[in-house]
TORFI-562469 format. One record per residue: residue in three letters; z, x, y of N, C-alpha, C in turn; residue number from 1; chain. Coordinates in pm, whole numbers. Each point is the difference from the previous one (the first is absolute). Layout:
PT,ALA,Z,X,Y,Z,X,Y,Z,X,Y,NUM,A
...
***
This chain:
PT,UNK,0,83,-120,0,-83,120,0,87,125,1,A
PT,UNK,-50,-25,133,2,60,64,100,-8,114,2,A
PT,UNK,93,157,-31,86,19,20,63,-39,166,3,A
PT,UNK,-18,-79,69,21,-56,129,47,-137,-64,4,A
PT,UNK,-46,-42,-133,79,-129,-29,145,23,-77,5,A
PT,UNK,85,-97,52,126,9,-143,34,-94,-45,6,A
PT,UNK,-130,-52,-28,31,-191,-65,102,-94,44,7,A
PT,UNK,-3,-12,93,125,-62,77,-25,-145,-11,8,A
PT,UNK,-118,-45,28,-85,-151,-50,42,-85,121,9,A
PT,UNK,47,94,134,-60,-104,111,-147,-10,11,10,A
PT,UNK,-44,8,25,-203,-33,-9,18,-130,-64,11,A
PT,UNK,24,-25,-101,-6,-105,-124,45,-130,87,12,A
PT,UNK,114,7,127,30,-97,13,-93,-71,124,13,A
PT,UNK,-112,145,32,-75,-63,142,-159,-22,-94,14,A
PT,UNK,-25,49,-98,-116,1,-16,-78,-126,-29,15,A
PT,UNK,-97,-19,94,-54,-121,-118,-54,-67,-95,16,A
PT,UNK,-77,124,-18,-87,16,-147,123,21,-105,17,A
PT,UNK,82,64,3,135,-19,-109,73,-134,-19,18,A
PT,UNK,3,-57,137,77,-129,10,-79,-102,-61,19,A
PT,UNK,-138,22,14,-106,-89,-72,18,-38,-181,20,A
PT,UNK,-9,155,-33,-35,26,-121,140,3,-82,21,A
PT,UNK,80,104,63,123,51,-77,-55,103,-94,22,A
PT,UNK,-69,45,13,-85,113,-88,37,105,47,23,A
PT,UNK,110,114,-91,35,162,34,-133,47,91,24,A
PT,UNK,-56,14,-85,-105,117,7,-78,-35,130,25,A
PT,UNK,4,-76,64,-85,-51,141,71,-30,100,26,A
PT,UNK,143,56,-81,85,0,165,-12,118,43,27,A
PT,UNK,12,37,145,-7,143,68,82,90,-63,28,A
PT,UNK,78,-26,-92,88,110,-105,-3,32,-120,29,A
PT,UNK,-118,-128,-56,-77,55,-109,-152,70,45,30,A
PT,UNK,32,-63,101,-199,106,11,43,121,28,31,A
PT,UNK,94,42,79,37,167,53,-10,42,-149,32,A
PT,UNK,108,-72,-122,50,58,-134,-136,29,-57,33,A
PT,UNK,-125,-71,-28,-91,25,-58,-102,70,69,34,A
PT,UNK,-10,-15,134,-85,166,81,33,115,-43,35,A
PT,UNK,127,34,-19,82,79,-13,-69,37,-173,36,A
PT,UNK,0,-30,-45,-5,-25,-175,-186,78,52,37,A
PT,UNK,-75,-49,46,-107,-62,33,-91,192,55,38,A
PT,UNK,116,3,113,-35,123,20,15,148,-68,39,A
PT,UNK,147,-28,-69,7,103,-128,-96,43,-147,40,A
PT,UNK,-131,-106,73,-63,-61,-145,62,-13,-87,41,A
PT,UNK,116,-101,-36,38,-29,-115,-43,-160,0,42,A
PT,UNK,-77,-39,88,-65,-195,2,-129,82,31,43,A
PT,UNK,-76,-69,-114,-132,-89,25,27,-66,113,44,A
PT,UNK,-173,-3,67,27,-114,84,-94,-129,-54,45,A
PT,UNK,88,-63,-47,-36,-109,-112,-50,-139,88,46,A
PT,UNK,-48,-63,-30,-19,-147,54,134,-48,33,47,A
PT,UNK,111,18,-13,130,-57,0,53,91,178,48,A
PT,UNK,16,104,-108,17,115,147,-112,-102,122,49,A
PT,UNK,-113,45,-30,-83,-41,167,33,-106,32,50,A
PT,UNK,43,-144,-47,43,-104,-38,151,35,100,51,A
PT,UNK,-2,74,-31,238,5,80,-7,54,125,52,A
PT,UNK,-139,71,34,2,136,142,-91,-106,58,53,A
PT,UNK,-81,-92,8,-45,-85,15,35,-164,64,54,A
PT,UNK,163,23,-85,84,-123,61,60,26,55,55,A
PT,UNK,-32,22,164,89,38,112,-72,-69,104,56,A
PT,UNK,65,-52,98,-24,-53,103,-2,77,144,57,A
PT,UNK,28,158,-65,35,80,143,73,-48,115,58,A
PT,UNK,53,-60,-20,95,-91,139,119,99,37,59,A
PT,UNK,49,102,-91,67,93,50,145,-77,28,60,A
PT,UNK,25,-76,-45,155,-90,-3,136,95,-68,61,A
PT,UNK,-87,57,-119,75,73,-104,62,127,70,62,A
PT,UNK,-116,36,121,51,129,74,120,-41,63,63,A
PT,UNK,-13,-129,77,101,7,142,153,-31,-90,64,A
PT,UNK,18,6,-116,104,-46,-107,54,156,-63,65,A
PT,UNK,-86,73,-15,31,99,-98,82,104,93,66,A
PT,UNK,107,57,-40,91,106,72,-20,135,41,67,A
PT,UNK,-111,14,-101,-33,145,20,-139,31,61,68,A
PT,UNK,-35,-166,41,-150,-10,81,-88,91,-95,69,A
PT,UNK,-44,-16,-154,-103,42,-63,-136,-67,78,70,A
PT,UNK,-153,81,13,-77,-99,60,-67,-57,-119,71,A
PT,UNK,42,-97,-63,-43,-48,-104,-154,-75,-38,72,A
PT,UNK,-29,-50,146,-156,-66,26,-84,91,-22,73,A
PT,UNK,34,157,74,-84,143,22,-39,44,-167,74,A
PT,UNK,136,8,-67,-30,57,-123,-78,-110,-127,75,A
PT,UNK,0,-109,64,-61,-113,-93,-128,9,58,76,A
PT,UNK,-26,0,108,-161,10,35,-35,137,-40,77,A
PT,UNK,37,90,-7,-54,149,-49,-55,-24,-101,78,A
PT,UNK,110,-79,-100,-35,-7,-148,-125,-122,-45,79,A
PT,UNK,-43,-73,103,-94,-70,-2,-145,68,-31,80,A
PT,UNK,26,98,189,-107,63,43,-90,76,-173,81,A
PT,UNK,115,51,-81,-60,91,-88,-30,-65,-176,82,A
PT,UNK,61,-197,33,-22,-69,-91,-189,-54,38,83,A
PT,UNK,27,-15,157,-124,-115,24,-135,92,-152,84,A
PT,UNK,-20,72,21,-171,44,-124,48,-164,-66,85,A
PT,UNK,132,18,-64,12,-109,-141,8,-152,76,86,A
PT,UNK,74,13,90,29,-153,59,-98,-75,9,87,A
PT,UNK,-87,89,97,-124,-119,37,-97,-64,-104,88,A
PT,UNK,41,62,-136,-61,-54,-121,74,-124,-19,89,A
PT,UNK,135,-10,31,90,-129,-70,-1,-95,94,90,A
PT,UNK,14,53,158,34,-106,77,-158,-82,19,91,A
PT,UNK,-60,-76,-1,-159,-28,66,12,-89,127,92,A
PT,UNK,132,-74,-21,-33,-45,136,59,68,147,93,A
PT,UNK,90,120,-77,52,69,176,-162,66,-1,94,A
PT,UNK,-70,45,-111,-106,61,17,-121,4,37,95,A
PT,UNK,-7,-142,4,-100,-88,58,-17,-7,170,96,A
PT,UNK,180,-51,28,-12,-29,98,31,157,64,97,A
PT,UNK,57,71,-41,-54,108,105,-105,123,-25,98,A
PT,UNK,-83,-78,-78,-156,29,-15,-35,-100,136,99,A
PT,UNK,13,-97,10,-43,-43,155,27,28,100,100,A
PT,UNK,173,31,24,3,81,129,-52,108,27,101,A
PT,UNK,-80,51,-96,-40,160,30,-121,-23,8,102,A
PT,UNK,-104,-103,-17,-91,-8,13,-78,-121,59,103,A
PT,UNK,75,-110,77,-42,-117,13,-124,28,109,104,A
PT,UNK,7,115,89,-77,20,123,-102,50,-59,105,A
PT,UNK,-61,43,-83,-150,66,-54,-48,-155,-99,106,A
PT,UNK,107,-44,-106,-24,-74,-76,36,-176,1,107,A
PT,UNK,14,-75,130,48,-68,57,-40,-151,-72,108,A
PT,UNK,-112,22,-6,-108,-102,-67,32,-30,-145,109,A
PT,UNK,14,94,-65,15,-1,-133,148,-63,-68,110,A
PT,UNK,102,87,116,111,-83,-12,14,-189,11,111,A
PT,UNK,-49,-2,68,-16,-131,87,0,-123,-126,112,A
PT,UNK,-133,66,-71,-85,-65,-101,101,48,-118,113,A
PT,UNK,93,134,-16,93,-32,-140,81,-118,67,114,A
PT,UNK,93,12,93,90,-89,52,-63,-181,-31,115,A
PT,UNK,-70,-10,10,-62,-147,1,24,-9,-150,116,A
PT,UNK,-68,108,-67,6,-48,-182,142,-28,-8,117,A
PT,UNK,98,100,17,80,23,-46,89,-133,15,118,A
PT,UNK,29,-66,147,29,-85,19,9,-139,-62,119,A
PT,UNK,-136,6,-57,-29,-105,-121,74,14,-129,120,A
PT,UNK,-9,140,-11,110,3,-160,149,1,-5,121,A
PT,UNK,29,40,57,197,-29,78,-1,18,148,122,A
PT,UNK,123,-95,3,29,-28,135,49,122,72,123,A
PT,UNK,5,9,176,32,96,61,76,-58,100,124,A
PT,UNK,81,75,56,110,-103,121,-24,64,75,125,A
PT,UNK,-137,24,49,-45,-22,128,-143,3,20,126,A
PT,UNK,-59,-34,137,-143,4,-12,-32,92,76,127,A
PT,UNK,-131,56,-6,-84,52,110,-73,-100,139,128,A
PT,UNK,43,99,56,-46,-55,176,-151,10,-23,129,A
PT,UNK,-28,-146,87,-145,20,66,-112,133,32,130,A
PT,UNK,139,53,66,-97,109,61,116,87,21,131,A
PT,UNK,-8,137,-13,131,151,7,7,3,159,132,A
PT,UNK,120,58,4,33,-38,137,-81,147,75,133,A
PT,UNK,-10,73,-94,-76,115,52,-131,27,10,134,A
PT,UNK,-61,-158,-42,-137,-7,37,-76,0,154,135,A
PT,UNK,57,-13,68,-51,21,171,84,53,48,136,A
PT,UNK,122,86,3,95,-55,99,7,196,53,137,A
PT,UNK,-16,39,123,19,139,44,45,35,145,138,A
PT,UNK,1,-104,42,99,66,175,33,-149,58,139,A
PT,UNK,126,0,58,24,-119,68,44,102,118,140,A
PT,UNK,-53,-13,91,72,55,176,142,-47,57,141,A
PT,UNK,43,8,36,70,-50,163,19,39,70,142,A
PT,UNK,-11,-143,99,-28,75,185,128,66,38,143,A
PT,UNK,115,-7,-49,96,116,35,64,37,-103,144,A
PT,UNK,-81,91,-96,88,89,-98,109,44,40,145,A
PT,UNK,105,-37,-79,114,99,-43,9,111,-38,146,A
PT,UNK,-105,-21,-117,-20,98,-115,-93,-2,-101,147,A
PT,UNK,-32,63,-50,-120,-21,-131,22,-9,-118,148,A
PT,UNK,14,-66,-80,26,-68,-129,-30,-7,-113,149,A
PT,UNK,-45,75,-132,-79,-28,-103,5,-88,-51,150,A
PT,UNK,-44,-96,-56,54,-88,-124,-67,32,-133,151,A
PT,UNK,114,62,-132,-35,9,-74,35,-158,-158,152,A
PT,UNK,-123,6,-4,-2,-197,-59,98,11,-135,153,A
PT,UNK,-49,103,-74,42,-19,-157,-100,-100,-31,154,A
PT,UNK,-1,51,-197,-66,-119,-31,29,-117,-13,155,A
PT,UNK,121,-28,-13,-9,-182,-31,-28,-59,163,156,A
PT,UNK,37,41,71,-60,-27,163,-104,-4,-21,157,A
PT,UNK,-106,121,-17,-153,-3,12,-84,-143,-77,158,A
PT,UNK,78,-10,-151,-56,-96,-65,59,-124,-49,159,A
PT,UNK,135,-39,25,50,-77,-7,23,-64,96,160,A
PT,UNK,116,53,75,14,-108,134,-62,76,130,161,A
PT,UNK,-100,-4,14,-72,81,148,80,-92,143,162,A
PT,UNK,54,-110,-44,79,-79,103,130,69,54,163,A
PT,UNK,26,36,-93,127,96,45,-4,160,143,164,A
PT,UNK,-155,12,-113,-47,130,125,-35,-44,131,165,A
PT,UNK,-58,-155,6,-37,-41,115,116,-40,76,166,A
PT,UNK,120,-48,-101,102,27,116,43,78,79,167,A
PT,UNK,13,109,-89,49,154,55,-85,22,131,168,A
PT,UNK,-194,39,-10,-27,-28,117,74,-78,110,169,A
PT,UNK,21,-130,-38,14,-96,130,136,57,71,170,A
PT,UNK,102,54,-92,112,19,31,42,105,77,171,A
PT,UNK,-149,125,-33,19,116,62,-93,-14,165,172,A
PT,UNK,-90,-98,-13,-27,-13,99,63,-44,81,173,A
PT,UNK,30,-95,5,140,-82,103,73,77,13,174,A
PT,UNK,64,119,-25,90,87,64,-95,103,39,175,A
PT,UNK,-139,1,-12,-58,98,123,-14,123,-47,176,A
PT,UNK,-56,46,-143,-46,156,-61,-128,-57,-15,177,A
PT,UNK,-83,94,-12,-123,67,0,19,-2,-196,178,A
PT,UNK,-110,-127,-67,-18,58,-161,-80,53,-51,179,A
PT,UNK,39,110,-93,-101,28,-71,-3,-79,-145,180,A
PT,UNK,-126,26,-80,44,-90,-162,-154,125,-19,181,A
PT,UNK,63,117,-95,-148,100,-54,-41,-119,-82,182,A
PT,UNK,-115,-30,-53,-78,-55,-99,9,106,-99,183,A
PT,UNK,20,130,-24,-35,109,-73,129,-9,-111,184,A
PT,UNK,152,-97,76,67,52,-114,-8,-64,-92,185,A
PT,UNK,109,49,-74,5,-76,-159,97,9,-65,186,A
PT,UNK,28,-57,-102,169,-8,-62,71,166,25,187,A
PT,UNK,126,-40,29,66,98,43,63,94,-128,188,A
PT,UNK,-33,-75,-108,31,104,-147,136,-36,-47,189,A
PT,UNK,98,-78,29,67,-40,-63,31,28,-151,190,A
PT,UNK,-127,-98,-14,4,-72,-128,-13,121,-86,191,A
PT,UNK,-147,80,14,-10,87,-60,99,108,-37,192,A
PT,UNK,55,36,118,109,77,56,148,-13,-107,193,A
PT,UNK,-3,-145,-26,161,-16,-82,-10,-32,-148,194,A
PT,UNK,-169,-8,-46,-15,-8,-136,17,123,-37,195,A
PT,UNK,-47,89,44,-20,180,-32,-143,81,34,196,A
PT,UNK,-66,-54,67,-177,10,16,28,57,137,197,A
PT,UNK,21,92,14,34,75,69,-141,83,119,198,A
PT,UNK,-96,-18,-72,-140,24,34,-62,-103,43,199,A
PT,UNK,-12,-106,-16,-66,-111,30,149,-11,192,200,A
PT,UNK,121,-43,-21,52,45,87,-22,69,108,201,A
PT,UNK,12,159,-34,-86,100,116,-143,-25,23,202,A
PT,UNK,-103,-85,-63,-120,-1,48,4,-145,108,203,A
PT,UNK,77,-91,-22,27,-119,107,77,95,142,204,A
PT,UNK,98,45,-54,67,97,134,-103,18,73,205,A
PT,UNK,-109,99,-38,-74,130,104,-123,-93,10,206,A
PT,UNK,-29,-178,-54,-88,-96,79,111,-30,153,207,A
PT,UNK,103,-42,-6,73,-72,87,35,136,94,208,A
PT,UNK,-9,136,-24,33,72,111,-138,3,66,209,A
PT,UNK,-113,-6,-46,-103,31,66,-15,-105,80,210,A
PT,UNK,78,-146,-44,-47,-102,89,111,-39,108,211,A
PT,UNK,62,0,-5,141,61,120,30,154,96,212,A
PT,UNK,-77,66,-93,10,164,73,-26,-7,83,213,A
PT,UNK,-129,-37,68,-61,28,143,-19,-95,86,214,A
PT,UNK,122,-97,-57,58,-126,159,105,65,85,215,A
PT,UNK,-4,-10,55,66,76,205,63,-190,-48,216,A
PT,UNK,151,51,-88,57,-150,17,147,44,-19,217,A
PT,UNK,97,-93,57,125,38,10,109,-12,-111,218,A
PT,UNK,-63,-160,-90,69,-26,-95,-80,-59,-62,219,A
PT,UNK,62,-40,-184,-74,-56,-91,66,-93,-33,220,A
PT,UNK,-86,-126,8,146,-135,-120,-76,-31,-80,221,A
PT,UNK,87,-59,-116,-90,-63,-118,100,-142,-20,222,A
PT,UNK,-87,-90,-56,119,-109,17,17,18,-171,223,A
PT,UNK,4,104,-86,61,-2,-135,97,89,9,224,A
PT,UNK,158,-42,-18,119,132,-43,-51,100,-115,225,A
PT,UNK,-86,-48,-84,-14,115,-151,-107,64,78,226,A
PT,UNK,-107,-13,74,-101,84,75,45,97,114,227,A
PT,UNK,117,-81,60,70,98,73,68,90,-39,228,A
PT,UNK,76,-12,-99,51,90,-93,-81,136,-61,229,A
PT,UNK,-82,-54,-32,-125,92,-53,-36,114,155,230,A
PT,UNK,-32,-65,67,-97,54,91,132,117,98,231,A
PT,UNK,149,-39,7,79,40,53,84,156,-146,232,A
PT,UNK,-39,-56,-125,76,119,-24,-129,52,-117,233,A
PT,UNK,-131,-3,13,-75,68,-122,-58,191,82,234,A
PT,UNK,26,61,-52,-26,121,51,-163,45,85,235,A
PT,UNK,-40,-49,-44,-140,22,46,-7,-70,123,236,A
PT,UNK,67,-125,53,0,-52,133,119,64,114,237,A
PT,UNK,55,67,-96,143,62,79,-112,131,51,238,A
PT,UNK,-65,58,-72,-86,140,30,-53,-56,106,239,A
PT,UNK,-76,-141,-22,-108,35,131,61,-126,118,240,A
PT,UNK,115,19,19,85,-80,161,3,-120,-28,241,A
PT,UNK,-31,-104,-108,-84,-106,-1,158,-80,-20,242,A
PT,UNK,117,62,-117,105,-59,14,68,1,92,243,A
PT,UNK,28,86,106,59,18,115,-34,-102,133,244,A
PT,UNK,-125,-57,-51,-36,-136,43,36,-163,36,245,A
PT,UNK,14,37,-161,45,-125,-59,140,-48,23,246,A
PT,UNK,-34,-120,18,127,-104,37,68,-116,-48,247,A
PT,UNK,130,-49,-63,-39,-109,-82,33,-144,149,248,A
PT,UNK,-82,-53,-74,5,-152,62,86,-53,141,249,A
PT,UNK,135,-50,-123,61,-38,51,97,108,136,250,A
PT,UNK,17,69,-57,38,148,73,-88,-19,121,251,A
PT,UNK,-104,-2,24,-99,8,111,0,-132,100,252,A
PT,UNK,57,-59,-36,17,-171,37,157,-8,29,253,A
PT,UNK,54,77,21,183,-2,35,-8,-51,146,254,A
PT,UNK,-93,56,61,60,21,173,-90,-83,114,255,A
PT,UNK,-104,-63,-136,-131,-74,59,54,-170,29,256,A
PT,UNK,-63,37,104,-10,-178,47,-116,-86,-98,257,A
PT,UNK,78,-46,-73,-69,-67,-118,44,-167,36,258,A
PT,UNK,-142,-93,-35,50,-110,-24,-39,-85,-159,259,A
PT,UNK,83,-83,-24,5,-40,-171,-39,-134,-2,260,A
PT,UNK,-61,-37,-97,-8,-137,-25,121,-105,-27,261,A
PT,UNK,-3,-90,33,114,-103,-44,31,-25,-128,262,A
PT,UNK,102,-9,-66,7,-2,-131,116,-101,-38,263,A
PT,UNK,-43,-121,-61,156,-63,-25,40,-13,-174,264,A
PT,UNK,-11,117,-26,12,28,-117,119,132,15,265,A
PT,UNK,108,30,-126,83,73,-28,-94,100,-107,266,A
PT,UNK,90,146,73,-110,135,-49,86,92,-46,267,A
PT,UNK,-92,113,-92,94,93,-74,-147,95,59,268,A
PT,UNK,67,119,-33,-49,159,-22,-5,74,-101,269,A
PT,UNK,-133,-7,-81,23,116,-76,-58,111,0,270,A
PT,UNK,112,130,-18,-31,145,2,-95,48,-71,271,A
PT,UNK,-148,67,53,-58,34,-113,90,173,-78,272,A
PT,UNK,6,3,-105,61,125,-15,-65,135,68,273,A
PT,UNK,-95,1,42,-70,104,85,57,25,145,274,A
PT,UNK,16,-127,8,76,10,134,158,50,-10,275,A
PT,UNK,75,-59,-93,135,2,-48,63,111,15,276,A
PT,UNK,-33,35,-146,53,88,-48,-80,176,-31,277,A
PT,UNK,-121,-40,48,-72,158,42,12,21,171,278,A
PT,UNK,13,-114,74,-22,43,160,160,-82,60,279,A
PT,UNK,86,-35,-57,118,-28,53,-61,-110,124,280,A
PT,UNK,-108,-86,-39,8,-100,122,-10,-134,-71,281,A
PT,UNK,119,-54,55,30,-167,-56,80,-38,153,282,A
PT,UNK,22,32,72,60,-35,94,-91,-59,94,283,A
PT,UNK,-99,75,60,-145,-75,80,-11,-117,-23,284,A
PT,UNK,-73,-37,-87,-39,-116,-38,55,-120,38,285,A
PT,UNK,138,45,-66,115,-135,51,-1,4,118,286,A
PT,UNK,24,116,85,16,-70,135,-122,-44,71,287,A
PT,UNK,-90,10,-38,-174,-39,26,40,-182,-11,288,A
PT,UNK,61,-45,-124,-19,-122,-10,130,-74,38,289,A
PT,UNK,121,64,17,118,-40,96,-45,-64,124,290,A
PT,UNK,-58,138,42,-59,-19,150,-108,-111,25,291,A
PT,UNK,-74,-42,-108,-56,-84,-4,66,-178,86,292,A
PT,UNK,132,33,-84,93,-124,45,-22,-101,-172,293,A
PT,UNK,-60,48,-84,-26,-55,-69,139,-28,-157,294,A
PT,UNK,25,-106,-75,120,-15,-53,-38,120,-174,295,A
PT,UNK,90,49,54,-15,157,-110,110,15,-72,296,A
PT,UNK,-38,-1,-186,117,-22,-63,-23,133,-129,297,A
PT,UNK,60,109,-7,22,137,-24,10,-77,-180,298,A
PT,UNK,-121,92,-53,-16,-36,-169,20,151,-61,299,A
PT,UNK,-21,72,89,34,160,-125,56,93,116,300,A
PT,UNK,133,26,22,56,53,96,-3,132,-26,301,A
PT,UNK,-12,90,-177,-55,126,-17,-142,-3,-18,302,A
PT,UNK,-75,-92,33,-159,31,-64,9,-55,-129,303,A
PT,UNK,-125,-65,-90,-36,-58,-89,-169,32,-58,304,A
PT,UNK,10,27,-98,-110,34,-22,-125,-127,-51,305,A
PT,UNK,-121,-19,39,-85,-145,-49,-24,6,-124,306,A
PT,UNK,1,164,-88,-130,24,-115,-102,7,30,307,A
PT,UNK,-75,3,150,-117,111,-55,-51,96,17,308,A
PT,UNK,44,59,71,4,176,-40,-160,15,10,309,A
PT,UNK,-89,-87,85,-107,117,-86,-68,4,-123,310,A
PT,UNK,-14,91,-65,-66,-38,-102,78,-15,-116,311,A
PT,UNK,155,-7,-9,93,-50,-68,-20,-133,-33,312,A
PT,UNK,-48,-98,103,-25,-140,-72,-120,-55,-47,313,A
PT,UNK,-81,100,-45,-127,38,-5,51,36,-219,314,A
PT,UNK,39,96,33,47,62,-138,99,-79,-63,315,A
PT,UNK,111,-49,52,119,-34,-31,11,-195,36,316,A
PT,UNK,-74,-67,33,-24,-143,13,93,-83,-30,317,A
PT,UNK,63,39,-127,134,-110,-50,163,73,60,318,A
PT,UNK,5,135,5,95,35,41,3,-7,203,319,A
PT,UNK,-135,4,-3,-20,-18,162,95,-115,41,320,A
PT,UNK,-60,-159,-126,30,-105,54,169,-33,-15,321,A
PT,UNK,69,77,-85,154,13,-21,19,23,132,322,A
PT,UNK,-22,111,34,46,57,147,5,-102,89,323,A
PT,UNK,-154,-74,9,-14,-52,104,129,-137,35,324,A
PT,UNK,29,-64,-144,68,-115,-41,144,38,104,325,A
PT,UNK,-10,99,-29,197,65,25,-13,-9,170,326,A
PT,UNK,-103,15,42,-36,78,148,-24,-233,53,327,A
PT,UNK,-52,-37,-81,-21,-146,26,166,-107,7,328,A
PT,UNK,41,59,-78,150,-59,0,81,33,139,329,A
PT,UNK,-6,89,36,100,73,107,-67,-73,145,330,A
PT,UNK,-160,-4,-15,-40,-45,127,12,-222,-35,331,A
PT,UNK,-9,-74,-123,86,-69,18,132,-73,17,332,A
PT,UNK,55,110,-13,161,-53,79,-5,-7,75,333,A
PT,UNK,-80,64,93,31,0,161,-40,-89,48,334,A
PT,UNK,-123,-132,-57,-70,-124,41,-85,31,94,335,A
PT,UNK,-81,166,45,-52,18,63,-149,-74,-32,336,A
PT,UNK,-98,-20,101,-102,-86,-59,-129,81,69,337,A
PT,UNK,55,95,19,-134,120,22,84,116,41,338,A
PT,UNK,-83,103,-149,13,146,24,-118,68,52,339,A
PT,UNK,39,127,55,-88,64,141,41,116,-119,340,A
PT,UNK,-115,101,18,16,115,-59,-103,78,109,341,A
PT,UNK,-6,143,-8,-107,100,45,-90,55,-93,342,A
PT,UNK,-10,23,-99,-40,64,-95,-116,-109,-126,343,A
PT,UNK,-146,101,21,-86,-121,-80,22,-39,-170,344,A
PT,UNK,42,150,-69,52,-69,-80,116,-109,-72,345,A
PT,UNK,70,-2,109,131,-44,-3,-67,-168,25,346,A
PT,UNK,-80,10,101,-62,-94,44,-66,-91,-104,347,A
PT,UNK,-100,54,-68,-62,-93,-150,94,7,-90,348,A
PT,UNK,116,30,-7,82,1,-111,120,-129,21,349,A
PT,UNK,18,-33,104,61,-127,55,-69,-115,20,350,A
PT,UNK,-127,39,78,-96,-109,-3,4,-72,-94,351,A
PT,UNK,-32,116,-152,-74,-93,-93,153,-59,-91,352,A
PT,UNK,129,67,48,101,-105,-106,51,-79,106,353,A
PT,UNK,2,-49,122,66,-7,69,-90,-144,44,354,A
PT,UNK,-86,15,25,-145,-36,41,-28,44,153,355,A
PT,UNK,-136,-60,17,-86,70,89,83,-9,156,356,A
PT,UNK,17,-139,26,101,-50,113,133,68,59,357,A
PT,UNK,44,41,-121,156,4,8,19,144,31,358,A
PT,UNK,-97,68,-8,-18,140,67,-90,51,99,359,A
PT,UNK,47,121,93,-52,-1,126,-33,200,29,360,A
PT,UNK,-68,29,49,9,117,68,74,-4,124,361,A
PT,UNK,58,88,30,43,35,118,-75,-15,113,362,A
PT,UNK,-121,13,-22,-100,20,95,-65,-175,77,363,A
PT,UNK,31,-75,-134,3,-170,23,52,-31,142,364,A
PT,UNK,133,26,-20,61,-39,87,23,18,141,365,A
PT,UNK,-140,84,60,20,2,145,-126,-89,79,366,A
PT,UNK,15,-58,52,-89,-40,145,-60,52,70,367,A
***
């Protein structure tokens, strides 16, 4: 085992893929025990093994618990990075789909036309937009800049809700920056990034630096927490200034004369773990929707995780939906009748148990 752990089995009591399952071996203290095994070569890395390094949600919960601060996410993604050759044989649908983020901009068409089949043979909880929000969209002016602005979309923005991006516009305009939106970028690598594809990753990076590099701009927003996340701590954007940019959301919206829509409905917040427990911001938000004036009733006062992770609910579907159940209970006690989240996956993962109504972006809610 690796020696920063001493089986102490706090992790066990934050994790949620353990809390799901109850399965040793896929709690953050059996996966250290079998890396460990793993790296001594005394494990195969068996279908079972890729199967256990695989069931993690990276939410990093297990860290802010453990005493001796092991980085336990770091050493589980390492061990990915040098599983993915075998993974991407087992997983097909993280593989699929980030066979599309890496390629939707050359091969756009083709996707389009699997997505339609596919649709017909099982259901999907969500649709494709009309039209990507990054199909026209490259400078909005104003007559008295503040400042200059990137907006970086992410994909479920680009192809899911492009409404959301058009908020962001409206929102950044009314306070008076100068936007940019490159057409050039493209998924920020995430996905790729936390399966172990580590290459497909750095080749999305050094698209998105070339298409941000040479804007004369002050800051970057994205209205996704897991894209911001990405874009704020992946090395290749830290090299070229691009994280030093970046801003999250709500953070950027503290001091702004913002106005909100009316709402006579009771509301909750949920933390995406990107935001949480990798960037220590859960506090923004709330006061974003305090300030609102709006009736706000607190469902996960440490953070709560939805289940989907990404391509965890992609791979993991039934244990996703455990998670999600536990994360559904806590936000009905509170009788809240719309949750607000930041984060797109967090976003289709409520939508679709929650339904479509009863959940909101952050970004909804301004005027």
């Amino acid at each position: 085992m690796d020696k920063s752990c001493i089986k102490c089995g706090r992790c066990l009591a934050v994790c949620p893929v353990y809390k799901a399952s109850g399965y040793e071996r896929i709690s953050p203290r059996g996966k250290l025990n079998l890396i460990d095994f793993y790296q001594k070569h005394l494990l195969f890395p068996s279908f079972i093994f890729q199967e256990t390094i695989s069931a993690c949600i990276l939410c990093k919960r297990c860290e802010e618990k453990c005493i001796l601060h092991t980085p336990i996410s770091k050493i589980i993604h390492q061990t990915r990075e040098k599983l993915w050759p075998l993974q991407k044989k087992q997983y097909y649908r993280s593989w699929v789909v980030n066979k599309f983020l890496a390629s939707y901009q050359k091969n756009l068409g083709l996707w389009l036309r699997l997505y339609t089949l596919c649709k017909h043979i099982f259901p999907l909880p969500f649709d494709l937009a009309s039209s990507p929000f990054l199909s026209s969209r490259r400078f909005y002016p104003s007559k008295k800049a503040k400042a200059n602005i990137a907006i970086f979309s992410g994909c479920v923005t680009n192809f899911l809700y492009p409404n959301l991006g058009d908020k962001l516009i409206k929102l950044l305009s009314k306070l008076g920056y100068n936007i940019f939106i490159p057409p050039q970028q493209t998924c920020c690598g995430l996905m790729a990034y936390t399966l172990g594809d580590k290459e497909t990753a750095l080749d999305l990076a050094k698209k998105n630096v070339e298409a941000f590099g040479h804007l004369s701009i002050d800051f970057i927003i994205t209205p996704c927490a897991s894209c911001y996340h990405q874009l704020k701590t992946f090395l290749p954007y830290q090299e070229a200034k691009i994280s030093e940019k970046v801003i999250e959301l709500s953070q950027f919206l503290q001091e702004k004369p913002l106005s909100f829509l009316p709402l006579n409905k009771k509301i909750t917040w949920h933390d995406p773990c990107h935001l949480r427990y990798h960037h220590n911001i859960w506090q923004g938000p709330r006061i974003l929707l305090k300030k609102a004036g709006y009736e706000f009733e607190e469902s996960s006062p440490e953070g709560m995780c939805c289940g989907q992770g990404g391509s965890f609910a992609l791979n993991f579907p039934e244990l996703a939906k455990q998670i999600f159940r536990r994360r559904k209970e806590t936000i009905e006690k509170t009788g809240a009748e719309l949750v607000i989240t930041s984060c797109m996956g967090c976003l289709i993962q409520l939508k679709a148990g929650l339904g479509k109504q009863q959940v909101k972006h952050i970004l909804e809610l301004f005027a």
